[in-house]
N, CA, C and O atoms as a GROMACS GRO file, in nm:
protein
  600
    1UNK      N    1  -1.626   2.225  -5.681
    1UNK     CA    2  -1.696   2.158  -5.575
    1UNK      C    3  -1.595   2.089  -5.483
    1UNK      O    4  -1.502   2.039  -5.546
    2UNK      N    5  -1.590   2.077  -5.374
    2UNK     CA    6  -1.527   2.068  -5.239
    2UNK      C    7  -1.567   1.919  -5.210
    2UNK      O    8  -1.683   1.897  -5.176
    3UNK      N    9  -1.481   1.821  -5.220
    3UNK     CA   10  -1.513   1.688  -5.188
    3UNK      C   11  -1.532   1.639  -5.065
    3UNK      O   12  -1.451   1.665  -4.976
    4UNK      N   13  -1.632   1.571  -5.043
    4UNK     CA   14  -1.658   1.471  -4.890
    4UNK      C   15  -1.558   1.456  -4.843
    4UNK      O   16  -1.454   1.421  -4.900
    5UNK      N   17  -1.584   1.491  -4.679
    5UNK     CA   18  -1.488   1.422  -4.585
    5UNK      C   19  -1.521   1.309  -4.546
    5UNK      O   20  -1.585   1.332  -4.444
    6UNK      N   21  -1.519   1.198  -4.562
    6UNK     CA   22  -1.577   1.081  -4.420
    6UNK      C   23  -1.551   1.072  -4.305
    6UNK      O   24  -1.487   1.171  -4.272
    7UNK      N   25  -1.567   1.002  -4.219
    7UNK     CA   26  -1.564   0.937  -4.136
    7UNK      C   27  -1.380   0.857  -4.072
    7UNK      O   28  -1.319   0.835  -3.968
    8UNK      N   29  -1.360   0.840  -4.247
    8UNK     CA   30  -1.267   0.706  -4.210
    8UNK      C   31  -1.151   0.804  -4.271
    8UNK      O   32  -1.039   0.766  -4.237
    9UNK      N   33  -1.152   0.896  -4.335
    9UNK     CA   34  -1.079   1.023  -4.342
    9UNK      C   35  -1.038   1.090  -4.206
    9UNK      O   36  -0.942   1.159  -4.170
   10UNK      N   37  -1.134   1.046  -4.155
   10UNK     CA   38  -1.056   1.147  -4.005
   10UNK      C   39  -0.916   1.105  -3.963
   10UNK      O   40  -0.873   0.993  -3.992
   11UNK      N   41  -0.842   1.196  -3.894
   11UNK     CA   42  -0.692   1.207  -3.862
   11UNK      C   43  -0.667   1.180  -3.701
   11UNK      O   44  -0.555   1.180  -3.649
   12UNK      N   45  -0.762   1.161  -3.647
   12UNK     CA   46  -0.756   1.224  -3.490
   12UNK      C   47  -0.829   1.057  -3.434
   12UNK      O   48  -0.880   0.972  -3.507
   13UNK      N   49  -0.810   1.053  -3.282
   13UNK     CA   50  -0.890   0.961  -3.184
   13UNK      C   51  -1.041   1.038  -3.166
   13UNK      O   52  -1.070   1.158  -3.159
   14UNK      N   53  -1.121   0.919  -3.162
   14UNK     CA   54  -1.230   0.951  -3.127
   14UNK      C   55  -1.194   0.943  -2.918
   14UNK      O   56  -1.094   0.913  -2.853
   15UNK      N   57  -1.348   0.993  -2.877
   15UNK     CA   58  -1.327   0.994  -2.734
   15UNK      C   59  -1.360   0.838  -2.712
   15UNK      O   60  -1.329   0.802  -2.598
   16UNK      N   61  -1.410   0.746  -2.786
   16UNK     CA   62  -1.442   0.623  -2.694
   16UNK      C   63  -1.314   0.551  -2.698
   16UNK      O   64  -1.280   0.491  -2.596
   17UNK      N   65  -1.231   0.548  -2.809
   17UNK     CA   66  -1.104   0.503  -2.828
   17UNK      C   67  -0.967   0.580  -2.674
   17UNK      O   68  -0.888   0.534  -2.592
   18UNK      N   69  -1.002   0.673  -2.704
   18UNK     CA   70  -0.917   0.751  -2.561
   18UNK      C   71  -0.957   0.698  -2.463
   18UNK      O   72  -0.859   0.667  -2.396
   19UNK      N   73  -1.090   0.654  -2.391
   19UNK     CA   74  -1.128   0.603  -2.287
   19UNK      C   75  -1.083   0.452  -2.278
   19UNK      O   76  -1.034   0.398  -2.179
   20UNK      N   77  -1.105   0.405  -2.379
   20UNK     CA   78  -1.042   0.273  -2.355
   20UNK      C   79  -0.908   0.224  -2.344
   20UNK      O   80  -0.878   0.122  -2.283
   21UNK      N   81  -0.847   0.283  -2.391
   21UNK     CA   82  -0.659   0.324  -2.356
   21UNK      C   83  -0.664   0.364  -2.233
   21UNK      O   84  -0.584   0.308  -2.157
   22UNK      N   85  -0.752   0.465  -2.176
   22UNK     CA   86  -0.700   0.495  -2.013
   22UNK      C   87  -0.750   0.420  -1.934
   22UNK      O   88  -0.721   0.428  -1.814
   23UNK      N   89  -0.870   0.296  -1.997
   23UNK     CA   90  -0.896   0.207  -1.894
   23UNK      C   91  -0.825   0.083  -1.895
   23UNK      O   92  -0.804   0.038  -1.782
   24UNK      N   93  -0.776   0.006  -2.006
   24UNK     CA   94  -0.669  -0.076  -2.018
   24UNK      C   95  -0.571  -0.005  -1.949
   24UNK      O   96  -0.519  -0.102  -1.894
   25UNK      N   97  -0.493   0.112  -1.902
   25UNK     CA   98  -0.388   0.159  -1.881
   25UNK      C   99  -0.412   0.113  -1.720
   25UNK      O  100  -0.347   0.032  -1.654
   26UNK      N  101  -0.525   0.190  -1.684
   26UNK     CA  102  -0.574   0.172  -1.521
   26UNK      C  103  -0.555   0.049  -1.460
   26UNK      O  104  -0.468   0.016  -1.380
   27UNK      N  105  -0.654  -0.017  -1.510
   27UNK     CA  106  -0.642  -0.180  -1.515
   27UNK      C  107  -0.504  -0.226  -1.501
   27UNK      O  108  -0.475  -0.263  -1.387
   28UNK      N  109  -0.410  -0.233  -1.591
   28UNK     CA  110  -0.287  -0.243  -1.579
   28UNK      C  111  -0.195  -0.179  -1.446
   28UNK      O  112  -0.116  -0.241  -1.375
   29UNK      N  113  -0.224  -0.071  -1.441
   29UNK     CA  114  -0.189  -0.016  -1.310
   29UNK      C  115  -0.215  -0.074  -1.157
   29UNK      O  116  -0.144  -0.100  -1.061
   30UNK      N  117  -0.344  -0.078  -1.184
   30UNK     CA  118  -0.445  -0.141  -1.057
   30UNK      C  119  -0.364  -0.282  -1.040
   30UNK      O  120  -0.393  -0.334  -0.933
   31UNK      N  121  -0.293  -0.340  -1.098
   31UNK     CA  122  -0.251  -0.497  -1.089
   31UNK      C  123  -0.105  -0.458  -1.040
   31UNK      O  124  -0.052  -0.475  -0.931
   32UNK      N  125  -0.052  -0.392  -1.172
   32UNK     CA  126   0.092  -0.396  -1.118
   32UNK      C  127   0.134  -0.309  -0.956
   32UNK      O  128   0.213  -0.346  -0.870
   33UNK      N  129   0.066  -0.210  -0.957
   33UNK     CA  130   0.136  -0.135  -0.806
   33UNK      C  131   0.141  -0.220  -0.707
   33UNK      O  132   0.244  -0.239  -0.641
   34UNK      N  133   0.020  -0.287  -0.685
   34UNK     CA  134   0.023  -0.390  -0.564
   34UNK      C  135   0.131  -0.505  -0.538
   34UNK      O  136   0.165  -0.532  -0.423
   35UNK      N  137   0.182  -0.571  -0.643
   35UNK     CA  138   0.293  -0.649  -0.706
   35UNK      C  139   0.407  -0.573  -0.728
   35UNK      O  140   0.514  -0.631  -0.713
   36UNK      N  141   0.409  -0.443  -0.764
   36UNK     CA  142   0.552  -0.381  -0.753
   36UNK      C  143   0.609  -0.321  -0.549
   36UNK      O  144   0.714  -0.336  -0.485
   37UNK      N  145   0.510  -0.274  -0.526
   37UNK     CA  146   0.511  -0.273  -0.336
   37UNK      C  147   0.542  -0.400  -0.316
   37UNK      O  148   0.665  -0.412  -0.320
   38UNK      N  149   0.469  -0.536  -0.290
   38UNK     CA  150   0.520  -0.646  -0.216
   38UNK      C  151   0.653  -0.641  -0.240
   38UNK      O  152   0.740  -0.648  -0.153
   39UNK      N  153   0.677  -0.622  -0.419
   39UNK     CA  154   0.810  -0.672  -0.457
   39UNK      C  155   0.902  -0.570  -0.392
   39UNK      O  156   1.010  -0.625  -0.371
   40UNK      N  157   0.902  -0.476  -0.363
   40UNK     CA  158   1.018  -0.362  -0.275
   40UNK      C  159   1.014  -0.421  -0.146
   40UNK      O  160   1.115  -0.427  -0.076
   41UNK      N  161   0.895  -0.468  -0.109
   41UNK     CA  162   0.928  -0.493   0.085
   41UNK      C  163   0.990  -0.600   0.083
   41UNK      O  164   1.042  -0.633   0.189
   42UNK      N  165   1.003  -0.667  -0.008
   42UNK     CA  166   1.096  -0.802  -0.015
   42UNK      C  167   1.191  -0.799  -0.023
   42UNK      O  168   1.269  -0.859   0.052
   43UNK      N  169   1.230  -0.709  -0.142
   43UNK     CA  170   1.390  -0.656  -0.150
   43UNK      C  171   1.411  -0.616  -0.055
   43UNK      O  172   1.528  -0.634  -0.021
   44UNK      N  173   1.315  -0.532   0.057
   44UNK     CA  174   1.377  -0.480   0.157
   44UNK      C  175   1.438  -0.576   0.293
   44UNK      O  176   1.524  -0.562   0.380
   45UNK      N  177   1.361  -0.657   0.262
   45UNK     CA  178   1.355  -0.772   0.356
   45UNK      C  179   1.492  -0.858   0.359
   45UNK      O  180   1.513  -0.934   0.454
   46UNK      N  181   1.588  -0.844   0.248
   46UNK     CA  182   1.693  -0.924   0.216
   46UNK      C  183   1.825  -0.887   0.276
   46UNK      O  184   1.927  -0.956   0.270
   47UNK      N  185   1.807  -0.717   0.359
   47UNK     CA  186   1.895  -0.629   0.399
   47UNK      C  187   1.877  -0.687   0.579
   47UNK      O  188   1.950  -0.652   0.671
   48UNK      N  189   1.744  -0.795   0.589
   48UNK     CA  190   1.725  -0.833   0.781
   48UNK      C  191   1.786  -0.967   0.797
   48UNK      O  192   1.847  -1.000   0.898
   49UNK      N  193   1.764  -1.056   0.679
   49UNK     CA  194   1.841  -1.170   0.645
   49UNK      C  195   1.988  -1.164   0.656
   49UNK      O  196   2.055  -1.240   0.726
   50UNK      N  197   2.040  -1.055   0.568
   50UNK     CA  198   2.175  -1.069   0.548
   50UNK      C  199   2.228  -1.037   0.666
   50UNK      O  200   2.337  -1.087   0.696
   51UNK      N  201   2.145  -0.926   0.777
   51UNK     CA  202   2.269  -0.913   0.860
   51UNK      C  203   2.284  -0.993   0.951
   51UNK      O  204   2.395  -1.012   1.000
   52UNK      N  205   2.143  -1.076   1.005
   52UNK     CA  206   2.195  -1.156   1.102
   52UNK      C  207   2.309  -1.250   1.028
   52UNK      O  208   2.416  -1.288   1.075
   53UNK      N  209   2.268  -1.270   0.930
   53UNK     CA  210   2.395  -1.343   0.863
   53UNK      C  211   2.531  -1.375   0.881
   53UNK      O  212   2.610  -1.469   0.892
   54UNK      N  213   2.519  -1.217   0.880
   54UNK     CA  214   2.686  -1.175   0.891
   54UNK      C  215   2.699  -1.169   1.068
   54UNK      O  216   2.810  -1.164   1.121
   55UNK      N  217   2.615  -1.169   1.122
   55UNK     CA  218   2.658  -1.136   1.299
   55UNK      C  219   2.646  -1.311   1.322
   55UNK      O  220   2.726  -1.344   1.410
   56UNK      N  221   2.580  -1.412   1.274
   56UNK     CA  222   2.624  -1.564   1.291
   56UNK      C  223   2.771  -1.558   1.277
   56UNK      O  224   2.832  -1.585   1.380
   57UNK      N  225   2.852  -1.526   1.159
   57UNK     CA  226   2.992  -1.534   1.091
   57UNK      C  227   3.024  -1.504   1.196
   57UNK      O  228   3.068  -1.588   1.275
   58UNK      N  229   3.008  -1.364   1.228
   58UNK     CA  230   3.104  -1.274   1.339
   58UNK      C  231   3.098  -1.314   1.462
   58UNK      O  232   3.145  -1.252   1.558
   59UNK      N  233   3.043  -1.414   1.466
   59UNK     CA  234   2.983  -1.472   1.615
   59UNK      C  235   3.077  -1.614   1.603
   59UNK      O  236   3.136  -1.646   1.706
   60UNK      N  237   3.088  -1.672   1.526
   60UNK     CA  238   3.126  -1.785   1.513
   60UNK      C  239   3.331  -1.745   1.515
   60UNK      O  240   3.401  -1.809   1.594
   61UNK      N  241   3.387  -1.652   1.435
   61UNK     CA  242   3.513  -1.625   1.422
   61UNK      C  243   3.536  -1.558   1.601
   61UNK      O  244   3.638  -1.586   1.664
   62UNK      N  245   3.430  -1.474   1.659
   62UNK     CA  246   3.453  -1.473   1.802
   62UNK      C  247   3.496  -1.569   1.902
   62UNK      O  248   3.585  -1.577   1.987
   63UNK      N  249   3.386  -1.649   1.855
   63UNK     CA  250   3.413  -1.785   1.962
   63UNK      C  251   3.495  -1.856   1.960
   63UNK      O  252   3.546  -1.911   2.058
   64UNK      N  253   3.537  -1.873   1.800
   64UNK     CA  254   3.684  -1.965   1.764
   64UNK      C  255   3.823  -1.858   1.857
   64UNK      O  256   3.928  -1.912   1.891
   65UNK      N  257   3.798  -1.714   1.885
   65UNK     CA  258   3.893  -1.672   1.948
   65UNK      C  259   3.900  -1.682   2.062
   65UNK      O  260   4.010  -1.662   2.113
   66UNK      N  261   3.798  -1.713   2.138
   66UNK     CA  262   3.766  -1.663   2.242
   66UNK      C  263   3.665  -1.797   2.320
   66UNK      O  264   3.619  -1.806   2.434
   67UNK      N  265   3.661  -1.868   2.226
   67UNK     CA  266   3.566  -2.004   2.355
   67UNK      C  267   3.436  -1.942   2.423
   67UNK      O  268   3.383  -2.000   2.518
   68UNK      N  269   3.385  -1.818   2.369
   68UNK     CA  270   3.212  -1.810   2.462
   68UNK      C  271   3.151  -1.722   2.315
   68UNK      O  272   3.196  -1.734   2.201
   69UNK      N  273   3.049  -1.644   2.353
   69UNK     CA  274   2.974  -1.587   2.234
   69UNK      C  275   2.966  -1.431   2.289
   69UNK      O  276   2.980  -1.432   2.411
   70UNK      N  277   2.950  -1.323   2.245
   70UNK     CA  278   2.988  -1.232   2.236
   70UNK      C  279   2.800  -1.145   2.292
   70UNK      O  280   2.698  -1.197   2.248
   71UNK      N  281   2.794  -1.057   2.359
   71UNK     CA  282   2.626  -1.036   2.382
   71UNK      C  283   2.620  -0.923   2.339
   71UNK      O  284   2.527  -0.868   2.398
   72UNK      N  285   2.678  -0.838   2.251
   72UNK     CA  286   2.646  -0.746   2.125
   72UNK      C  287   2.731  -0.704   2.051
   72UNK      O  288   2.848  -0.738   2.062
   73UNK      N  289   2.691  -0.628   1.968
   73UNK     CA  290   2.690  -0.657   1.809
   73UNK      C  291   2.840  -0.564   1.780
   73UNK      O  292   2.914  -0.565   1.682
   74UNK      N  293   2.845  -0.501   1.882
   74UNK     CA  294   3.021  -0.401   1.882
   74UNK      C  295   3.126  -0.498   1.933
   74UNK      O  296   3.236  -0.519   1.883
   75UNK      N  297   3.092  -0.533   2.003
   75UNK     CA  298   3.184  -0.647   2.020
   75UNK      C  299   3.229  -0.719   1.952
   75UNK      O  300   3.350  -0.738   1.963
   76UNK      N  301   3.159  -0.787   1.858
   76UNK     CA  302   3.235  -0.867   1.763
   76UNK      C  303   3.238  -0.820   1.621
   76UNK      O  304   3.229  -0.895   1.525
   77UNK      N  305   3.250  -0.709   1.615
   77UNK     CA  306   3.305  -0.555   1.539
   77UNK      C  307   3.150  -0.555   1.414
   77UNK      O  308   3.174  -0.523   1.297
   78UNK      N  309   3.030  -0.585   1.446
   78UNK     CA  310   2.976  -0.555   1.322
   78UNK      C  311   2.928  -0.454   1.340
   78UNK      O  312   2.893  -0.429   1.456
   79UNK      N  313   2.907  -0.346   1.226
   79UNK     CA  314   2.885  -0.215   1.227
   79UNK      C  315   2.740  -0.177   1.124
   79UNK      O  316   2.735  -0.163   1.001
   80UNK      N  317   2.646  -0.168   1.210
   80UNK     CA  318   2.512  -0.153   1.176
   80UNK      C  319   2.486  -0.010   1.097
   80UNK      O  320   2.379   0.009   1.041
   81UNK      N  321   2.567   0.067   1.096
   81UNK     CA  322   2.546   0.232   1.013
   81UNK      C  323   2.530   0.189   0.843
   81UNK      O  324   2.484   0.269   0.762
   82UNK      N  325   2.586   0.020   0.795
   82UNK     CA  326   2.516   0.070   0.661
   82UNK      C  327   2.419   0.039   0.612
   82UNK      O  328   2.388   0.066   0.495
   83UNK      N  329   2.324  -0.051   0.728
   83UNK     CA  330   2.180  -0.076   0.739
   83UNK      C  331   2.100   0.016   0.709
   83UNK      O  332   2.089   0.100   0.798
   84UNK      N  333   2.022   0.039   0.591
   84UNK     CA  334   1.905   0.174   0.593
   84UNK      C  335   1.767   0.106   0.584
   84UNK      O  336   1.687   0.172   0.518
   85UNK      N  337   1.724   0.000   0.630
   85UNK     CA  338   1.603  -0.058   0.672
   85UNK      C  339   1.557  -0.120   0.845
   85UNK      O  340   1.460  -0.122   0.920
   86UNK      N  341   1.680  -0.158   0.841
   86UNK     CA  342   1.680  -0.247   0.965
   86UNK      C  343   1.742  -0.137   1.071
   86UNK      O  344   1.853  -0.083   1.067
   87UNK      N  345   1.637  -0.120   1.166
   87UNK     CA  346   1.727  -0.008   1.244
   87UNK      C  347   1.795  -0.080   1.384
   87UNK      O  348   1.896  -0.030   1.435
   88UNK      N  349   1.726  -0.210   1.442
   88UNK     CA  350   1.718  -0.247   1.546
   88UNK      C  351   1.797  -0.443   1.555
   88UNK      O  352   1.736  -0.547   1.528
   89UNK      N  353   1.947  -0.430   1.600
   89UNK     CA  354   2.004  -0.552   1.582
   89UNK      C  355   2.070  -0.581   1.704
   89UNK      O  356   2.172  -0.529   1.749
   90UNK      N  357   1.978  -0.696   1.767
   90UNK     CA  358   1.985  -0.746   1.932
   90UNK      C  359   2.070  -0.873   1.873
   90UNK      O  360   2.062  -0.926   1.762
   91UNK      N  361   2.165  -0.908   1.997
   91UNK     CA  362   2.208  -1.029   2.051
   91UNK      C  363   2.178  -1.070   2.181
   91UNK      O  364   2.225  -1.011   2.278
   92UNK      N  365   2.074  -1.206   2.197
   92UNK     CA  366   2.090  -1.239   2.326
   92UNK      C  367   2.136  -1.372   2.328
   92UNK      O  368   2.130  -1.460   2.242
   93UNK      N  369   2.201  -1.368   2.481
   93UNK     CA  370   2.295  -1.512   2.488
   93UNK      C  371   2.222  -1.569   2.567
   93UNK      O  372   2.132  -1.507   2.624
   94UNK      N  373   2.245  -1.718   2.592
   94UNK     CA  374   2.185  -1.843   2.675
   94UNK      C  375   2.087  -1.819   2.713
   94UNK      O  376   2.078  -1.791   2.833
   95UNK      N  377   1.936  -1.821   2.608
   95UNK     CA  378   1.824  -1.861   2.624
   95UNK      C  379   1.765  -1.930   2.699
   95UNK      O  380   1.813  -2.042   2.685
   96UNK      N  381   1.661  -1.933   2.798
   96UNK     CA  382   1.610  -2.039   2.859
   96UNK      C  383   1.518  -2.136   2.767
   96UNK      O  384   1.473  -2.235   2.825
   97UNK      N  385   1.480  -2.117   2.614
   97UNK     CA  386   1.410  -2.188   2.523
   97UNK      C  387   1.265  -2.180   2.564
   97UNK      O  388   1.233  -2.089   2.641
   98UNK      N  389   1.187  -2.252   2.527
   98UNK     CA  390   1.235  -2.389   2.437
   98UNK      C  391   1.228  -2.385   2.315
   98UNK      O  392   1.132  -2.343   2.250
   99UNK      N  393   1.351  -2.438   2.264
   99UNK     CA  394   1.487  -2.539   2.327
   99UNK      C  395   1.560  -2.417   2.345
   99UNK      O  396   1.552  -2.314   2.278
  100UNK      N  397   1.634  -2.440   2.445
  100UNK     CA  398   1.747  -2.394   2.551
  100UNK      C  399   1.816  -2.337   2.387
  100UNK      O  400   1.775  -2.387   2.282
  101UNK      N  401   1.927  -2.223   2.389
  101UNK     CA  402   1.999  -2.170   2.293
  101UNK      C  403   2.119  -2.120   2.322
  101UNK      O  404   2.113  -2.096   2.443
  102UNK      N  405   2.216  -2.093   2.285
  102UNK     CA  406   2.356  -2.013   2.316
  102UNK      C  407   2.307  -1.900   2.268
  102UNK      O  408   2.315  -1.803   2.344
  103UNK      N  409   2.262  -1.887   2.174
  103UNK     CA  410   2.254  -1.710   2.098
  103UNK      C  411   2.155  -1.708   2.022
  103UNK      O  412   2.111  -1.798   1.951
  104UNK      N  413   2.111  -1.577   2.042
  104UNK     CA  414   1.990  -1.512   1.941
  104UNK      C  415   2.039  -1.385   1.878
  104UNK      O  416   2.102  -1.293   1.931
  105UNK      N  417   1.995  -1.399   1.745
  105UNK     CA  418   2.050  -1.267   1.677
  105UNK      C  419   1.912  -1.227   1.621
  105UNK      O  420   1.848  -1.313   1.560
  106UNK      N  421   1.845  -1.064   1.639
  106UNK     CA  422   1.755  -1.011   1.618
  106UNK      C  423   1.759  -0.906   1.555
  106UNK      O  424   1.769  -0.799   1.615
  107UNK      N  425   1.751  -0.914   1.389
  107UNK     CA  426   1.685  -0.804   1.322
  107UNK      C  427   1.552  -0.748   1.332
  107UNK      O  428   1.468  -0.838   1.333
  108UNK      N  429   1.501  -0.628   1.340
  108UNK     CA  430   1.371  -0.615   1.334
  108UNK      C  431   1.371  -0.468   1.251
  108UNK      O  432   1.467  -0.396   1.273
  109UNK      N  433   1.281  -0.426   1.168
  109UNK     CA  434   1.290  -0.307   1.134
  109UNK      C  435   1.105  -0.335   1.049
  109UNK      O  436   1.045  -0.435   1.007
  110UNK      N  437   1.066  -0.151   1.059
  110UNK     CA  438   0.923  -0.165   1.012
  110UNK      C  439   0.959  -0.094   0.828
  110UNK      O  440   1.031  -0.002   0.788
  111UNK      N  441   0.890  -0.167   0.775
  111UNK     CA  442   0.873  -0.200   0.642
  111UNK      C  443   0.780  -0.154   0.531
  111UNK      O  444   0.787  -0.160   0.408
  112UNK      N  445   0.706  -0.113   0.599
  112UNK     CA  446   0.557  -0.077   0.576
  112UNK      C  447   0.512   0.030   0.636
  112UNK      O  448   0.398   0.051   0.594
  113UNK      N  449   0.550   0.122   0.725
  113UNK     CA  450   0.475   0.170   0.826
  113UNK      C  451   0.341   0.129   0.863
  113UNK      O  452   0.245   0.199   0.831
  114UNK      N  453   0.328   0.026   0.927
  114UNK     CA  454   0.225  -0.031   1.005
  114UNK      C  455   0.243  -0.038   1.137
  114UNK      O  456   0.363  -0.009   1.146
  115UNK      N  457   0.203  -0.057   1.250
  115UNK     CA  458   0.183  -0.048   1.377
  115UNK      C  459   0.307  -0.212   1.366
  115UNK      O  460   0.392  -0.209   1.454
  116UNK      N  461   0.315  -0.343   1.265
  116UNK     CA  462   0.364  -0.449   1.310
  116UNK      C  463   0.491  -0.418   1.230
  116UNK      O  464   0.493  -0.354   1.125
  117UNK      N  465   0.609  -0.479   1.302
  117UNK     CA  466   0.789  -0.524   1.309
  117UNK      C  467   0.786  -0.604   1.229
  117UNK      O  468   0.714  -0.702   1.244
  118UNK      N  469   0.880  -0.586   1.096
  118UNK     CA  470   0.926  -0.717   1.016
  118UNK      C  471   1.064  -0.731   1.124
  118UNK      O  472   1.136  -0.640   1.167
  119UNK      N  473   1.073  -0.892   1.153
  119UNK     CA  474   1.246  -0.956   1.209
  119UNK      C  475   1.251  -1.106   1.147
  119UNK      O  476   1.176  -1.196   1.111
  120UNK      N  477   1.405  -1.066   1.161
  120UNK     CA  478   1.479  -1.197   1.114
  120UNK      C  479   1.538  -1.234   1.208
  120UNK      O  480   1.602  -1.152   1.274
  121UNK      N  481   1.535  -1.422   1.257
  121UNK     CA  482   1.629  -1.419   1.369
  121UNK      C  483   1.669  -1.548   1.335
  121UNK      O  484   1.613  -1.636   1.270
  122UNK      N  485   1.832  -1.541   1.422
  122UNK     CA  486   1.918  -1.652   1.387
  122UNK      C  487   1.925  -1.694   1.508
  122UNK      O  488   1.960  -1.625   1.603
  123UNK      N  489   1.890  -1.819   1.511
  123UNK     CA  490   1.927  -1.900   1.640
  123UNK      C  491   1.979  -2.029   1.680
  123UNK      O  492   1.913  -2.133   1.686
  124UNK      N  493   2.129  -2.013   1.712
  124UNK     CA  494   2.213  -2.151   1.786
  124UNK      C  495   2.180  -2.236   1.898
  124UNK      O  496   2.198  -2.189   2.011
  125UNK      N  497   2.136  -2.356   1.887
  125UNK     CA  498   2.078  -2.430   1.990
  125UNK      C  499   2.197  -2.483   2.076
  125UNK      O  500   2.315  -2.470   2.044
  126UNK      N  501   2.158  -2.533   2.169
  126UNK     CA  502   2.278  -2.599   2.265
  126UNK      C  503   2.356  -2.697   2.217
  126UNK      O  504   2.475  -2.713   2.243
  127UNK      N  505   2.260  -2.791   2.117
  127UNK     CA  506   2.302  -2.936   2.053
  127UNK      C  507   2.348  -2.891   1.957
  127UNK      O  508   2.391  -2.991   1.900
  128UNK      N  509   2.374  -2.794   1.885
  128UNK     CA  510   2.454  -2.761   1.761
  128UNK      C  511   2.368  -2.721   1.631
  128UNK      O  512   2.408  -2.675   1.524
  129UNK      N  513   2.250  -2.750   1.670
  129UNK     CA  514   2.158  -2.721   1.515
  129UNK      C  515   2.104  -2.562   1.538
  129UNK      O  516   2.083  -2.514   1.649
  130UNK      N  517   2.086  -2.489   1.408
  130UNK     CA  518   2.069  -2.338   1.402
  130UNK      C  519   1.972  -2.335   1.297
  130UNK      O  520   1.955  -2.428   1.218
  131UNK      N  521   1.887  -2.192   1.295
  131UNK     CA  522   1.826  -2.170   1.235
  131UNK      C  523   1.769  -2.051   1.234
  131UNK      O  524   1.741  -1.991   1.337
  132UNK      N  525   1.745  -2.003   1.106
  132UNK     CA  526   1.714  -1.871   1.063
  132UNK      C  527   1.559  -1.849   1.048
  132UNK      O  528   1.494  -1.952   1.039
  133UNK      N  529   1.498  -1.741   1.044
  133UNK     CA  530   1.322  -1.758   1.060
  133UNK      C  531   1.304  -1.570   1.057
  133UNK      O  532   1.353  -1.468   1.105
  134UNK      N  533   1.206  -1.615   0.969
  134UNK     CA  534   1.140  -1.433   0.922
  134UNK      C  535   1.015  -1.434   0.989
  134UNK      O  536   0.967  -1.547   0.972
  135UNK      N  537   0.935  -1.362   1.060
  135UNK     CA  538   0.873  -1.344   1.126
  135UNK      C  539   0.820  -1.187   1.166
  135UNK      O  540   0.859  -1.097   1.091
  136UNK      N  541   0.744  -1.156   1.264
  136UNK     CA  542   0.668  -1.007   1.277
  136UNK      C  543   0.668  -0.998   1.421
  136UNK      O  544   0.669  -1.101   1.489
  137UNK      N  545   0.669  -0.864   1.482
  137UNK     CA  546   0.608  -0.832   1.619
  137UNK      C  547   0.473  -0.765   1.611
  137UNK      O  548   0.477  -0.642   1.603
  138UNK      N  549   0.358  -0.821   1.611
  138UNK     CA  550   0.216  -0.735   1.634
  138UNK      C  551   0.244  -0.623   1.767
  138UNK      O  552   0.281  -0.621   1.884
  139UNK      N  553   0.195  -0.524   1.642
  139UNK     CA  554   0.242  -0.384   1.715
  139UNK      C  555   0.332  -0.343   1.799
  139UNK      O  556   0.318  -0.268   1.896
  140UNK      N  557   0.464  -0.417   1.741
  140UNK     CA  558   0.560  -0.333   1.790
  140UNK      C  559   0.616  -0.398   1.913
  140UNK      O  560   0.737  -0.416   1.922
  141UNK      N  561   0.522  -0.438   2.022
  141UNK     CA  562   0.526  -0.471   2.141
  141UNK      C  563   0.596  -0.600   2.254
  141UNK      O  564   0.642  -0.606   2.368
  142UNK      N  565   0.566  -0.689   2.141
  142UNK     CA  566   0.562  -0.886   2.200
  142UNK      C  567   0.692  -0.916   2.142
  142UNK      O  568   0.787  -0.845   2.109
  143UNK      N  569   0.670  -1.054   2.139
  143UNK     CA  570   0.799  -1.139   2.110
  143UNK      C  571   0.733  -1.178   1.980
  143UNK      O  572   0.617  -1.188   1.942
  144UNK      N  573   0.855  -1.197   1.925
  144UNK     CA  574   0.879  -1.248   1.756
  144UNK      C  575   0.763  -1.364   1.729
  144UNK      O  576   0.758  -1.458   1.809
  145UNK      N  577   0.698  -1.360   1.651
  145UNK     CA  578   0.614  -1.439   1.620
  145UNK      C  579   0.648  -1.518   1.475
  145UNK      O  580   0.693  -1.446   1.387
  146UNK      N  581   0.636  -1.606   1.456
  146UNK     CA  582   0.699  -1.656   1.325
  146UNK      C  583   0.593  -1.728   1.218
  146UNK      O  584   0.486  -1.773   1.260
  147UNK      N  585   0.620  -1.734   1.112
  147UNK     CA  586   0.510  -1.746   1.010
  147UNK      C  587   0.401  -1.696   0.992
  147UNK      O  588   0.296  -1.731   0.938
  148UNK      N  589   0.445  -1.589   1.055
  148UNK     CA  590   0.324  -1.432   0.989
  148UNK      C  591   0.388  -1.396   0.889
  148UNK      O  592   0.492  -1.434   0.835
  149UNK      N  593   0.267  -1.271   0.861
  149UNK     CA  594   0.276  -1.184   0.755
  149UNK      C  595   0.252  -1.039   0.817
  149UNK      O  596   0.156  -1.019   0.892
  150UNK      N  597   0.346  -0.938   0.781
  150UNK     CA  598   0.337  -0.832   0.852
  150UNK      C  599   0.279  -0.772   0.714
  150UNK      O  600   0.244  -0.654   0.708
   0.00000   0.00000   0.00000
């Protein structure tokens, strides 16, 4: 005679057990992608920061040579080819403000493909105080807007 199998003998997943693994899995998914994207456009974001960065430096070792500020970015030798986010890096000199400025340094590059510009901009005031600011262009078009979210 051929003994009972049970139930609790079985070797294998049932299907409700499989479903619930691929919905905990989903779930899990559904949370992290959204949180792993922000987290890349951020990283990406650290490549618009750094360069005005470096064009303040290069702006500043100019002027110590030279007594004025430099109105682009070959000039005071920075070389934008190893940028692979930021495609677009303006210098403009003596702002009419407000407040009045010696220099503006303008990263902008799109991040997202959305119609809106992530930029970073560095800006030297007349009185000596500077400041850096992350900001967006709605669609592409206007002037830097600051404390958005693109």
């Amino acid at each position: 005679m051929r003994p009972k199998i049970s139930a609790s003998d079985s070797k294998g997943f049932t299907l409700i057990e499989l479903l619930t693994v691929i919905a905990i899995i989903a779930i899990i998914a559904a949370i992290a992608i959204p949180m792993f994207l922000n987290f890349l456009k951020r990283a990406k974001a650290v490549e618009g920061e750094t360069a005005v960065t470096e064009i303040k430096r290069l702006e500043e070792h100019y002027y110590a040579d030279n007594l004025q500020y430099a109105n682009n970015i070959s000039t005071i030798g920075y070389d934008s080819s190893a940028l692979k986010y930021y495609t677009t890096i303006t210098i403009q000199l003596n702002g009419a403000g407000p407040p009045p400025f010696l220099y503006q340094a303008t990263a902008t590059a799109n991040l997202d493909a959305d119609p809106d510009l992530d930029a970073w901009v560095f800006t030297l005031y007349t009185d000596g105080t500077s400041d850096l600011h992350h900001g967006c262009i709605p669609d592409g078009a206007s002037a830097v807007q600051f404390d958005c979210t693109d």
